[in-house]
C-alpha positions as a printed NumPy array, in Angstrom:
array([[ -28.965,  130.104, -120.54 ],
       [ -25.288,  130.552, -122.09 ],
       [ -22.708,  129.759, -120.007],
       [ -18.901,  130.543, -120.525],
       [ -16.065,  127.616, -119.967],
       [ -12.604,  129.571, -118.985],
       [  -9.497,  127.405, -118.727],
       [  -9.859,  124.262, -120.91 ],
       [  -7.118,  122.572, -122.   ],
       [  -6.137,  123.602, -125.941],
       [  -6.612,  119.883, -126.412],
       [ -10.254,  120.055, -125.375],
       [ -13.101,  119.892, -128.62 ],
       [ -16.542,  120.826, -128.61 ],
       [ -17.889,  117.06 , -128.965],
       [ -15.894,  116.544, -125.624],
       [ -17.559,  119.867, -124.124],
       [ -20.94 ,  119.01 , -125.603],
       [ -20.843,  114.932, -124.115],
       [ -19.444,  117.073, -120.464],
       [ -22.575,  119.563, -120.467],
       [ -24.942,  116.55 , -121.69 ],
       [ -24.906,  115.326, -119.182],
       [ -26.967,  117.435, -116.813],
       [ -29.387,  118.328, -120.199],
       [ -29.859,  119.636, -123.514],
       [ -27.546,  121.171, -124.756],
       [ -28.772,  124.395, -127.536],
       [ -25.121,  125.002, -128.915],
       [ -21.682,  124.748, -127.722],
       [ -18.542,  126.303, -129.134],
       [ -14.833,  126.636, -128.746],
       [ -13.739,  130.149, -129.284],
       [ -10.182,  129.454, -131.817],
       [  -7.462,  131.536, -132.736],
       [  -7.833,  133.015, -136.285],
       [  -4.371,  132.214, -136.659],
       [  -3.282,  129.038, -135.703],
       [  -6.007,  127.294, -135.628],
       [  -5.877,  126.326, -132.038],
       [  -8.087,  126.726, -129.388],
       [  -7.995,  130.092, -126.797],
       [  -8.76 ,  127.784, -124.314],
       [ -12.741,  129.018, -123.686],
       [ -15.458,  128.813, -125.003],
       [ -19.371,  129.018, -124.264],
       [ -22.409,  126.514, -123.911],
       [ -25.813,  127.305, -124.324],
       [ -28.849,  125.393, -122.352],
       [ -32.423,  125.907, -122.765],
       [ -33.443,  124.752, -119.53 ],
       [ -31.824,  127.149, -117.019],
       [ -32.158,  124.47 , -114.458],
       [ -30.145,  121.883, -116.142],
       [ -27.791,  124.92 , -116.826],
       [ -27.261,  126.229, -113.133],
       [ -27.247,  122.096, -112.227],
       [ -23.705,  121.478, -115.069],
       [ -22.314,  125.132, -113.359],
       [ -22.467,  123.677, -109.769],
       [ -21.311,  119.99 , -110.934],
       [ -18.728,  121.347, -113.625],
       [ -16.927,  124.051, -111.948],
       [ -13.642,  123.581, -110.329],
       [ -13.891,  120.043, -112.386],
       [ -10.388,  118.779, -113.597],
       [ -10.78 ,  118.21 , -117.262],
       [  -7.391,  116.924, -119.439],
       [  -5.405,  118.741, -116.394],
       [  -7.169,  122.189, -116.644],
       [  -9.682,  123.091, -113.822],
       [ -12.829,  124.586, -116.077],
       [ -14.353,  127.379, -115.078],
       [ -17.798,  127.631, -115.488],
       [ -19.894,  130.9  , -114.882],
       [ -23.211,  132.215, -116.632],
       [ -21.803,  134.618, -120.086],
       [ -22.899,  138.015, -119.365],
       [ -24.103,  140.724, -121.875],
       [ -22.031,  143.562, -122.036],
       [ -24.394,  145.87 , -124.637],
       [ -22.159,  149.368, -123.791],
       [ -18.961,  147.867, -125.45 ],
       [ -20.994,  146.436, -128.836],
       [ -19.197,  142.699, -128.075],
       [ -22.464,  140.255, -127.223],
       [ -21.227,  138.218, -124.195],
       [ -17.989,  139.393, -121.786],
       [ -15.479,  137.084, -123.048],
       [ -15.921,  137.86 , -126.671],
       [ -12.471,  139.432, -127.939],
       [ -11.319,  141.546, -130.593],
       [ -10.445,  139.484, -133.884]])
């Protein structure tokens, strides 16, 4: 299941996100969506779990969580096939 992180702090790397989500299971991949520009992160990114139990488990513990001073959001990344972007918080680069 791939799940999408909103609000993490710009500070916030993927080994931190990866160790966070670990936790509850494997984690498949996890990555930090970062601006093409700077360099720095957008502050999201998305997490992918093979086990959806361990995934649904890290949404219910991780949401709301305080993490460097940002509460995370944590949902389930949805497909959105009628705009050609893969998941809903993919943006135009």
């Amino acid at each position: 299941m791939k799940l999408l992180i909103r609000n993490l702090a710009r500070t916030t790397t993927e080994a931190e996100l990866r160790v966070m989500f670990e936790a509850y299971g494997s984690v498949q991949s996890c990555t930090l969506v970062i601006d093409k520009a700077s360099g720095v992160s957008k502050g999201f990114g998305f997490v992918e779990m093979p086990k959806q139990g361990d995934a649904k488990a890290s949404m219910k513990n991780l949401n709301g969580k305080d993490v460097a001073g940002s509460k995370i959001r944590v949902k389930k990344a949805e497909s959105k096939p009628d705009t050609g972007k893969k998941y809903s918080a993919d943006v135009d680069e």
